[in-house]
RODREN-742243 format. One record per residue (C-alpha): residue in three letters; x negated, y negated, z. Coordinates in nm, 2 decimals. Layout:
<nodes>
<node Ala <X Y Z>> ...
</nodes>
This chain:
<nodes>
<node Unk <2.81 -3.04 2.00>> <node Unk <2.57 -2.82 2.10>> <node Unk <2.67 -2.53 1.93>> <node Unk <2.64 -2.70 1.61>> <node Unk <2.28 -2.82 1.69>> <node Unk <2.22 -2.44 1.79>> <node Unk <2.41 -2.35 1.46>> <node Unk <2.24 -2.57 1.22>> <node Unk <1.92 -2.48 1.36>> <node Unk <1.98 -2.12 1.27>> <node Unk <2.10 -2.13 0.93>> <node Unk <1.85 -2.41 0.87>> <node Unk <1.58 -2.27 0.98>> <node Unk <1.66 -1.90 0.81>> <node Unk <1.70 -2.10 0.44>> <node Unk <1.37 -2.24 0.49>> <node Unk <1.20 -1.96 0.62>> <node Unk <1.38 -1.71 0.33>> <node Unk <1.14 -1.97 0.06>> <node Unk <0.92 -1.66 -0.06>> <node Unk <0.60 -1.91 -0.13>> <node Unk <0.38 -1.56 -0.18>> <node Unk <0.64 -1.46 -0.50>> <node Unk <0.65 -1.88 -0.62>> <node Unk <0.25 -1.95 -0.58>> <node Unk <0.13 -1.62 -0.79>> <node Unk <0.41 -1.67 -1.04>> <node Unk <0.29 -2.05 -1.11>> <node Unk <-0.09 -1.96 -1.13>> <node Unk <0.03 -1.69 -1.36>> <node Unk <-0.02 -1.39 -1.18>> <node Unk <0.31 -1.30 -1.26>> <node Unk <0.52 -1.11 -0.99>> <node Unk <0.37 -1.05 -0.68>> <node Unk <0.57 -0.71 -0.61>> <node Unk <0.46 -0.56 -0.86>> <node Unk <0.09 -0.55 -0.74>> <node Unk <-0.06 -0.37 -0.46>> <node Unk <0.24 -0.27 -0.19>> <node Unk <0.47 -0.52 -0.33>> <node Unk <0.48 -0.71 -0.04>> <node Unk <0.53 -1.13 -0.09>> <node Unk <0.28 -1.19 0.24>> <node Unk <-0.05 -1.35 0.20>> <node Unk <-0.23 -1.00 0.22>> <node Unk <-0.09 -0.85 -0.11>> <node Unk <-0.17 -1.20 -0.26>> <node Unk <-0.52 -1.13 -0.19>> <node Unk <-0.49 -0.82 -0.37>> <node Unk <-0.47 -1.02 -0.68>> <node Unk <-0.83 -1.17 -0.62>> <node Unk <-0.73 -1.49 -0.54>> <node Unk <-0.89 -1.54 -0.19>> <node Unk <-0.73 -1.97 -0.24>> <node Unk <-0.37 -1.84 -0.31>> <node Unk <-0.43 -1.61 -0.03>> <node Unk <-0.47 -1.87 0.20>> <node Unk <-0.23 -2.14 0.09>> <node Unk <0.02 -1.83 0.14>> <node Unk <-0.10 -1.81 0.50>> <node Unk <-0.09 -2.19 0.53>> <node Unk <0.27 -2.21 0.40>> <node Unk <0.39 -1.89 0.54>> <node Unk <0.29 -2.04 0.90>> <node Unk <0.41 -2.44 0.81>> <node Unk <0.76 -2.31 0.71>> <node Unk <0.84 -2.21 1.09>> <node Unk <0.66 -2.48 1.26>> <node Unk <0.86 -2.77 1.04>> <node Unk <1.19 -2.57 1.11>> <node Unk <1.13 -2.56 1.50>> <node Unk <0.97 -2.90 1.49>> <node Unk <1.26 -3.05 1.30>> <node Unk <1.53 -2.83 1.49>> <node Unk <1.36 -3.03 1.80>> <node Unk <1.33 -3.34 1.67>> <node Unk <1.67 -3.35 1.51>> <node Unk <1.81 -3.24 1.89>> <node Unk <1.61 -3.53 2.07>> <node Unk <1.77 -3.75 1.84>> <node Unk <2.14 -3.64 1.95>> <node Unk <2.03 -3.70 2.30>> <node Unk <1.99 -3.34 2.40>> <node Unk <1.77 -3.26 2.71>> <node Unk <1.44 -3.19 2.70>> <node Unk <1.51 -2.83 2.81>> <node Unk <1.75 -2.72 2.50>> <node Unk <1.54 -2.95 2.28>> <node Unk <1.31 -2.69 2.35>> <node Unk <1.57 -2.37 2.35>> <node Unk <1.70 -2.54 1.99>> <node Unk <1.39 -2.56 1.81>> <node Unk <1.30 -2.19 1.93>> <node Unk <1.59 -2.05 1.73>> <node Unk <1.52 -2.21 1.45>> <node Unk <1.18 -2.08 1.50>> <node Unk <1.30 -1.76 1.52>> <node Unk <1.53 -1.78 1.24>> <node Unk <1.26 -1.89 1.00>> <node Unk <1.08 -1.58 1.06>> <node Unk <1.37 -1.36 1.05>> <node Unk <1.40 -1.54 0.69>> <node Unk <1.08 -1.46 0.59>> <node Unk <1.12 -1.07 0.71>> <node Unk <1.48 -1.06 0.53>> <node Unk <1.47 -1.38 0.27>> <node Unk <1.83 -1.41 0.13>> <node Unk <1.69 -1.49 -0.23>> <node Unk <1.51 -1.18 -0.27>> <node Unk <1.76 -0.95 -0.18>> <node Unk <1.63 -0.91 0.22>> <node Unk <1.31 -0.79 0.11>> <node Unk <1.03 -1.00 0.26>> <node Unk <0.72 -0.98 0.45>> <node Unk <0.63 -0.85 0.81>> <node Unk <0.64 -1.27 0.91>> <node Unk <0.25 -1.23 1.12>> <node Unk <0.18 -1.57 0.92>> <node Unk <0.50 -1.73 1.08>> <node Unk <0.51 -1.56 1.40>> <node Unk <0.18 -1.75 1.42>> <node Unk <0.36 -2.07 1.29>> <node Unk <0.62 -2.02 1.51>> <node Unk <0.44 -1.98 1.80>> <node Unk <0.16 -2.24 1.79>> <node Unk <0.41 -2.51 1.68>> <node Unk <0.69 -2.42 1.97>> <node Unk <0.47 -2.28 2.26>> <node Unk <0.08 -2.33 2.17>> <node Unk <-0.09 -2.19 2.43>> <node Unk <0.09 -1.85 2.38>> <node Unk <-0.03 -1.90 1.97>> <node Unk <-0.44 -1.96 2.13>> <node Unk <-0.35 -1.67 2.34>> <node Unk <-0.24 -1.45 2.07>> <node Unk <-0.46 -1.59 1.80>> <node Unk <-0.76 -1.51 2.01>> <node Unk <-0.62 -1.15 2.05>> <node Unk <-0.63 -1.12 1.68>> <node Unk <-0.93 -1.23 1.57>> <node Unk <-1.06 -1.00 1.87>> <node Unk <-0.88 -0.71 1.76>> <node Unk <-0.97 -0.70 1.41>> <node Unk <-1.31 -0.75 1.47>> <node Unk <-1.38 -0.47 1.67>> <node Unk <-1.13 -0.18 1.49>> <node Unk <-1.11 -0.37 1.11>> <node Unk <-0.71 -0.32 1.09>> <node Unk <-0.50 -0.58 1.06>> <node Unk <-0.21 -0.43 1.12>> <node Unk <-0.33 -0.32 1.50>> <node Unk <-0.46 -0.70 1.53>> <node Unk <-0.13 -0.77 1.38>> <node Unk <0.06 -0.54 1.70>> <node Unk <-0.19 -0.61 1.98>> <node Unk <-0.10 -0.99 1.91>> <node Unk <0.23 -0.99 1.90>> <node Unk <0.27 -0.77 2.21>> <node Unk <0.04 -1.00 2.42>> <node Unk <0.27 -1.27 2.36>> <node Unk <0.57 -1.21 2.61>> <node Unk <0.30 -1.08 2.86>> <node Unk <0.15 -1.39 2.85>> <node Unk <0.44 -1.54 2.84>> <node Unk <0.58 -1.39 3.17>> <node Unk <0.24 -1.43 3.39>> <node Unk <0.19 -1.76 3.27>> <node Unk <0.54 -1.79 3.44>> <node Unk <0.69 -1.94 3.14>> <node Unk <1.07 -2.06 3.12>> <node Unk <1.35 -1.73 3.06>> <node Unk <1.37 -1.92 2.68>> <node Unk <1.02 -1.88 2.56>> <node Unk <1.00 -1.49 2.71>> <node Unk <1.27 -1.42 2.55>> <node Unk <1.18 -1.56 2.22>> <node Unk <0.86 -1.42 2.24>> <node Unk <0.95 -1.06 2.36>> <node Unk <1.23 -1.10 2.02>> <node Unk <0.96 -1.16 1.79>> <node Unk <0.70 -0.92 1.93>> <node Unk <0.98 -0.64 1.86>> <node Unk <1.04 -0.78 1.53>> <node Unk <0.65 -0.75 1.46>> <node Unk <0.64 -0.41 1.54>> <node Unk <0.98 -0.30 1.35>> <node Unk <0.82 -0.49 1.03>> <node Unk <0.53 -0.27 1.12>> <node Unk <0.66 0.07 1.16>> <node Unk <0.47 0.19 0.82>> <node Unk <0.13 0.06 0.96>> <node Unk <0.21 0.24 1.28>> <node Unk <0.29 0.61 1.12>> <node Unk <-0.05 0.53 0.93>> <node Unk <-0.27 0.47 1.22>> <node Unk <-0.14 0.76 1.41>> <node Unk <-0.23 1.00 1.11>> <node Unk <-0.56 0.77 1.02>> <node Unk <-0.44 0.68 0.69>> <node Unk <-0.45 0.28 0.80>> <node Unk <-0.66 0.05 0.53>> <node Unk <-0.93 -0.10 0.71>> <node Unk <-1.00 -0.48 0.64>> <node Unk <-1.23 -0.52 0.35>> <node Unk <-1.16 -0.20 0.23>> <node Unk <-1.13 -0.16 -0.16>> <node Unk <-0.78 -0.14 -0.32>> <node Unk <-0.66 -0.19 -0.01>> <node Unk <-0.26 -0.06 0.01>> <node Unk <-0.29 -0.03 -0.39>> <node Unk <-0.32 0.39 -0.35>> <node Unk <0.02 0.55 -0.42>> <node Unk <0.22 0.65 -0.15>> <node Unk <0.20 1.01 -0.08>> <node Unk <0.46 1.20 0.24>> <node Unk <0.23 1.18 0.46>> <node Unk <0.15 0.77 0.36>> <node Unk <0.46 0.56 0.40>> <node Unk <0.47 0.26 0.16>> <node Unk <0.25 -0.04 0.28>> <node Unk <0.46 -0.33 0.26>> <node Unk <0.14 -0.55 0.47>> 
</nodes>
């Protein structure tokens, strides 16, 4: 029984994180297709290369809600069936997980997502919050001081399992979180070869990822 839960967790949690709501929400306001502007990328950042600062956001807000329903139903859906408190937990963090491995590789668009920061966000403030304050604050903090998301983007993703393991946190959550902190900075490897070369877009600055890639410029894909 439990490997069902743990099953249907994961496959549910994938199909609902794989809903590209960038790609849908520009393509009803009539922006047309979102990969075709700026990096091509479905995440809330190439949204707000199309000027629209509200689709932007609701991106954000439904980029993030997608993985906290799947882990929050996952959980739910477990208590129900009797299941301990402990893999109640363990249960809704894979389908956590696999909403934002959905989002990275969506199976409607042909494995081509975004880098999943809005659902890693989701993920985390739904399933283990003080690990989302944690890593929110980091953020914020971050791309404050240096203006690139991307590093904000890194920085908050690896504080995660650190904070995770001196908080003394159960072997689940470090585990989830130290998987998704790699998956960050996989999704992120672009961003990375930029900032070593200091060809990284700053926050705010104009046409932002819209440049064409050169050898020495990976494509963005933020």
């Amino acid at each position: 029984m439990l490997v069902l839960y743990f099953g249907l967790a994961a496959v549910g949690g994938y199909l609902l994180g794989s809903i590209p709501f960038g790609l849908l929400i520009t393509r009803l306001s009539g922006l047309g297709d979102i990969r075709n502007v700026g990096s091509g990328n479905i995440g809330a950042t190439n949204v707000l290369r199309t000027g629209r600062k509200d689709l932007a956001l609701a991106t954000v807000v439904l980029d993030a809600g997608k993985a906290a329903i799947a882990l929050l139903l996952a959980r739910e859906i477990a208590g129900m069936g009797g299941v301990t408190e402990e893999l109640q937990r363990q249960i809704g963090l894979t389908a956590g997980a696999a909403a934002f491995i959905g989002h990275c590789l969506p199976v409607w668009l042909g494995f081509k997502g975004g880098k999943g920061v809005a659902t890693f966000f989701g993920v985390l403030f739904a399933g283990v919050w003080p690990l989302g304050v944690i890593s929110g604050v980091t953020w914020l903090a971050v791309a404050t001081v240096f203006r690139y998301s991307s590093l904000a983007s890194l920085c908050a993703a690896a504080i995660a399992p650190i904070a995770a393991l001196v908080a003394g946190f159960g072997w689940a959550e470090i585990v989830f979180s130290f998987a998704l902190a790699l998956l960050i900075v996989w999704r992120h490897s672009a961003n990375i070869a930029r900032l070593r070369i200091g060809a990284e877009p700053r926050i705010g600055d104009k046409k932002d990822g819209d440049s064409p890639p050169t050898a020495a410029q990976p494509t963005s894909e933020a």
